[in-house]
KEFIPA-965944 format. One record per residue (C-alpha): x, y, z; residue number from 1. Coordinates in Angstrom, 1 decimal. Layout:
! KEFIPA-965944
+--------+--------+--------+-------+
!   east !  north !     up ! nukol !
+--------+--------+--------+-------+
!      X !      Y !      Z !   NUM !
...
+--------+--------+--------+-------+
***
This chain:
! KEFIPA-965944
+--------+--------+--------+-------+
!   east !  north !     up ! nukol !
+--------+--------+--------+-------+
!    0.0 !    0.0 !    0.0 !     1 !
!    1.3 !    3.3 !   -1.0 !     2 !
!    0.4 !    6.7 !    0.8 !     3 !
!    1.9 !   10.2 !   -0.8 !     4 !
!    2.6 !   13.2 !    1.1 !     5 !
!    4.2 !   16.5 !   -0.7 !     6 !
!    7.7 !   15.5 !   -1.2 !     7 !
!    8.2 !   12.0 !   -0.1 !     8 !
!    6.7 !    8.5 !   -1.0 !     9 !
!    5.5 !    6.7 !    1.6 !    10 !
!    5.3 !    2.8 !    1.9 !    11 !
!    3.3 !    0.8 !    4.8 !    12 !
!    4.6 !   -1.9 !    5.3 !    13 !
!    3.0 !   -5.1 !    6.4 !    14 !
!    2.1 !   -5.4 !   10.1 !    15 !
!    2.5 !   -1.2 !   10.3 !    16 !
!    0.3 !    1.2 !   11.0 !    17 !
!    2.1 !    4.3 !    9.9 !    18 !
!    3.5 !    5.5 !    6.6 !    19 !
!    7.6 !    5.6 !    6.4 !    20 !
!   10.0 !    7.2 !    4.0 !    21 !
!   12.2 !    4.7 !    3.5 !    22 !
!   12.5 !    0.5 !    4.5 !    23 !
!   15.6 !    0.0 !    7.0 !    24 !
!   17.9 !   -3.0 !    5.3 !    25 !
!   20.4 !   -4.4 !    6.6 !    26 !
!   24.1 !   -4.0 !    5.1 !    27 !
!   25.4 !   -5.9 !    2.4 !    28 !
!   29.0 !   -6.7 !    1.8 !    29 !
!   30.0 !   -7.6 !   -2.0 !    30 !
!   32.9 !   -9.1 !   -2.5 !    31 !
!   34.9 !   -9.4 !   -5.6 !    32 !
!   34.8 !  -12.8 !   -7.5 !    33 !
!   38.1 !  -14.8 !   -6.5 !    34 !
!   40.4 !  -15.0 !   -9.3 !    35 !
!   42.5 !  -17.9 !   -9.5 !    36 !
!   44.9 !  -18.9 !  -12.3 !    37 !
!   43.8 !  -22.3 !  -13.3 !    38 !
!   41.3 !  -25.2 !  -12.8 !    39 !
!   43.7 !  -26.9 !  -10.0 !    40 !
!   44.3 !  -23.8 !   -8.3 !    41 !
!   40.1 !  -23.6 !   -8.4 !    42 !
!   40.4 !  -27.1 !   -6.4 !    43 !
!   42.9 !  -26.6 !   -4.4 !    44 !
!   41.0 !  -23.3 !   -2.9 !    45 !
!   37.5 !  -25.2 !   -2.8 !    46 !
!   39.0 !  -28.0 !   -0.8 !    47 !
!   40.6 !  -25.5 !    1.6 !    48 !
!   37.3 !  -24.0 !    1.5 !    49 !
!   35.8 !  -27.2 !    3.1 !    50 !
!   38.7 !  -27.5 !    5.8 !    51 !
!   38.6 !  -24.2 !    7.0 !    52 !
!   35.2 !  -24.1 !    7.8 !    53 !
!   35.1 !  -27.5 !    9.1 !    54 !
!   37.7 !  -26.8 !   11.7 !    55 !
!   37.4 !  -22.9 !   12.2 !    56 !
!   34.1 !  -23.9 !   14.9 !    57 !
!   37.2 !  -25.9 !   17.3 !    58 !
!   39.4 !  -22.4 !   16.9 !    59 !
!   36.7 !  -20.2 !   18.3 !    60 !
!   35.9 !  -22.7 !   21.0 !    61 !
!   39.5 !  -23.0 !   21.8 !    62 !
!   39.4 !  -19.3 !   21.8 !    63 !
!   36.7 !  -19.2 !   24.0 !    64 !
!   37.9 !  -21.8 !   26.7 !    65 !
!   41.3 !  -19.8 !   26.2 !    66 !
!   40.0 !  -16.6 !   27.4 !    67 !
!   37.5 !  -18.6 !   30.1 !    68 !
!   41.4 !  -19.8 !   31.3 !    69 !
!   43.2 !  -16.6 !   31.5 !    70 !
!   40.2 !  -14.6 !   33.2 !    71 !
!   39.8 !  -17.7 !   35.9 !    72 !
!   43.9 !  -17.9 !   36.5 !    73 !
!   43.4 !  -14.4 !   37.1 !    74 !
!   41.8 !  -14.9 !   40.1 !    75 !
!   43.2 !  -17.5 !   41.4 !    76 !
!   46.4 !  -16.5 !   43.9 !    77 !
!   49.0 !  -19.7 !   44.1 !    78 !
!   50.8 !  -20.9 !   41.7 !    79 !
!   49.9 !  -24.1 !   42.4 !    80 !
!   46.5 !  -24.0 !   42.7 !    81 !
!   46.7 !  -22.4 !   39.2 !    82 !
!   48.9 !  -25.5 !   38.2 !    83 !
!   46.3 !  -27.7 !   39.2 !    84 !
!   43.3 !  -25.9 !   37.8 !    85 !
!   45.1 !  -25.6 !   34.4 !    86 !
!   45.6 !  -29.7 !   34.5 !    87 !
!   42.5 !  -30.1 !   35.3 !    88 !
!   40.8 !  -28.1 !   31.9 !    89 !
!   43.9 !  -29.8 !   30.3 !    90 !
!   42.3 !  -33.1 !   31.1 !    91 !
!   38.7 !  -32.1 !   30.8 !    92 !
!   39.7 !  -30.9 !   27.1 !    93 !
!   41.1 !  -33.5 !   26.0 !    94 !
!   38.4 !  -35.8 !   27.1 !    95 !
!   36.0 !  -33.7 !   25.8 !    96 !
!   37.5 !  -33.1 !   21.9 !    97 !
!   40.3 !  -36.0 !   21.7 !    98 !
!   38.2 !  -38.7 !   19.6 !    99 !
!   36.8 !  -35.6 !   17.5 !   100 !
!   39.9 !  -34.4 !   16.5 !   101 !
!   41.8 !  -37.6 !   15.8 !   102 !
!   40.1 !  -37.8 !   13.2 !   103 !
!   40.9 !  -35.0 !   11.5 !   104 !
!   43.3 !  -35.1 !    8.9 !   105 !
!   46.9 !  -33.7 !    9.0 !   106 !
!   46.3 !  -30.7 !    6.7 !   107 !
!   42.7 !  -29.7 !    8.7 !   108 !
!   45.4 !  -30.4 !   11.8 !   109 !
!   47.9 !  -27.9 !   10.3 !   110 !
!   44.8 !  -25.1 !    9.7 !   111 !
!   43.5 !  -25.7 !   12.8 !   112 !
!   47.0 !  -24.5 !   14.5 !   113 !
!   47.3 !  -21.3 !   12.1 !   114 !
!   43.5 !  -20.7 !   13.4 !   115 !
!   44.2 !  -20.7 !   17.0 !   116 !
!   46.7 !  -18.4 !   16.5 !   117 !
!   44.5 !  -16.1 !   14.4 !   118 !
!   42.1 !  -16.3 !   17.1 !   119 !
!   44.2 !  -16.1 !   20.4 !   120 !
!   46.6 !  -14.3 !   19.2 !   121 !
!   49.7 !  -17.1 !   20.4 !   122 !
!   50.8 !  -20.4 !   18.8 !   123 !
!   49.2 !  -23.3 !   20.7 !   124 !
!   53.0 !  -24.0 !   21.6 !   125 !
!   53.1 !  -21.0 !   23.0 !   126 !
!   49.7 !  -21.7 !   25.4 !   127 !
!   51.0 !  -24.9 !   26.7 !   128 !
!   54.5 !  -23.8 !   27.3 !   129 !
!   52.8 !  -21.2 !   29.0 !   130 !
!   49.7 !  -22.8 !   31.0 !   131 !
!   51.6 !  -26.6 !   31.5 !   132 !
!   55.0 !  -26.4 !   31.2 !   133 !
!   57.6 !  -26.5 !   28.6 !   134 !
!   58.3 !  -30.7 !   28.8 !   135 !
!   54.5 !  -31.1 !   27.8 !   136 !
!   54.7 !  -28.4 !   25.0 !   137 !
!   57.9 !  -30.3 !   23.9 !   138 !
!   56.3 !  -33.8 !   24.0 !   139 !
!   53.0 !  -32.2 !   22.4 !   140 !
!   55.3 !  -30.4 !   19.7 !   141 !
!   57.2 !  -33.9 !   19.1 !   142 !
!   54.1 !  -35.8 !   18.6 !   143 !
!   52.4 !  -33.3 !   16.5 !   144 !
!   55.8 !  -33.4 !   14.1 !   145 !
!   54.8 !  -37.0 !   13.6 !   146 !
!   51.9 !  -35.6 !   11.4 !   147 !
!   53.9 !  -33.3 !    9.9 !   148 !
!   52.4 !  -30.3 !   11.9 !   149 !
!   53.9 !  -27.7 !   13.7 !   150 !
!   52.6 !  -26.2 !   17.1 !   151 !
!   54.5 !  -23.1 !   16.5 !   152 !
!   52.8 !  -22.0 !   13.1 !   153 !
!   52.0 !  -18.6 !   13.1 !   154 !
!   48.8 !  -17.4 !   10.8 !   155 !
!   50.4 !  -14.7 !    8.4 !   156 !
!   48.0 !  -13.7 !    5.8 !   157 !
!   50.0 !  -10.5 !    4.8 !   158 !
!   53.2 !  -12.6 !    3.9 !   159 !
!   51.4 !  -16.4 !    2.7 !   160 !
!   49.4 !  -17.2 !    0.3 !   161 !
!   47.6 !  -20.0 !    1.9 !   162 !
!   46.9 !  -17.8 !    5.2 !   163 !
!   45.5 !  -15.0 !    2.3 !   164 !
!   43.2 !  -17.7 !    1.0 !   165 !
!   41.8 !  -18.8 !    4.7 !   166 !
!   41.1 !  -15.3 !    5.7 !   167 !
!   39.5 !  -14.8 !    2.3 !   168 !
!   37.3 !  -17.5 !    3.1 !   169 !
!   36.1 !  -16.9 !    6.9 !   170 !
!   35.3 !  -13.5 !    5.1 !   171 !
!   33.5 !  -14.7 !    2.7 !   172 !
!   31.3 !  -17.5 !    4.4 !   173 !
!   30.7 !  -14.3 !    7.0 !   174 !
!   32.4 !  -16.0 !    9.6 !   175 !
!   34.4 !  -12.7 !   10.4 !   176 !
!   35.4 !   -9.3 !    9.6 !   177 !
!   38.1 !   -8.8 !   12.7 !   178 !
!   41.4 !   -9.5 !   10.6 !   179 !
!   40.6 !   -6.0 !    8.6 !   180 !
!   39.2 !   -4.4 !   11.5 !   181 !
!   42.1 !   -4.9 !   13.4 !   182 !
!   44.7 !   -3.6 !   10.1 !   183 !
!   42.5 !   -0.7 !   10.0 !   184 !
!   43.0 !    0.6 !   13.8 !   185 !
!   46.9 !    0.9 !   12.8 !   186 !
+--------+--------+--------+-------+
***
């Protein structure tokens, strides 16, 4: 239905009772289509594409329990109460997510360590060198080598292409924005 008043059109919209100027939308981001060189390059990004966002939902949660971690160690006085507390989510993680993640594959392994450093900011070497101890970062670093992944991976998507294409994709599938929000505060 359609109402005119001396300058403006006016619309009512369904389930309103008065007349607006204009229809509040939400905003919509257009990106440019991808362009990639060649047909395997095409493949290569599209099964990236499927890795990322299948293991992106176990960075935020280890982003999440991260900063659960930090805010409770916080508050917590001795050092070895905090030792103990920190074994303990140590143990309660890794019942929780160990048979999920064995069975991911070693390059979803490798993207999953270049996301939690996107999304905590440290290299999960770096968080159990910190939160255990160094021996169990070693031994964790050690077994992860076995797979051919590295613990101390940093996520670079300034300097790599690969990095490039992930954040590329977590932008795309609307996952995030924070990567250019963060290079535009500098």
């Amino acid at each position: 239905m359609h109402a005119q008043t001396d300058s403006f059109p006016m619309v009512i919209l369904p389930g309103e009772k008065t007349p607006q100027s204009y229809i509040g939308l939400d905003e919509v981001v257009v990106y440019q289509p991808i362009k990639l060189n060649s047909f395997e390059e095409m493949k290569k990004y599209m099964l990236l594409r499927r890795r990322v966002l299948k293991v992106y939902p176990y960075a935020q949660l280890a982003s999440e329990r991260f900063t659960t971690l930090k805010e409770r160690l916080y508050r917590i006085d001795k050092r070895r109460q905090k030792k103990r507390y920190a074994k303990r989510i140590e143990k309660y993680l890794e019942g929780e997510f160990s048979e999920e993640l064995k069975k991911l594959t070693r390059k979803e392994g490798q993207i999953l360590v270049k996301l939690i450093h996107r999304e905590t900011g440290i290299t999960p070497h770096t968080l159990v060198k910190t939160y255990r101890n160094g021996l169990r970062a070693a031994v964790y670093q050690f077994t992860a080598k076995l797979f051919d992944i590295d613990l101390k991976t940093e996520y670079d998507p300034s300097n790599v292409q690969e990095d490039m294409w992930i954040e590329d994709i977590l932008l795309r599938s609307g996952k995030t924005m924070r990567y250019f929000e963060e290079n535009a505060k500098k």
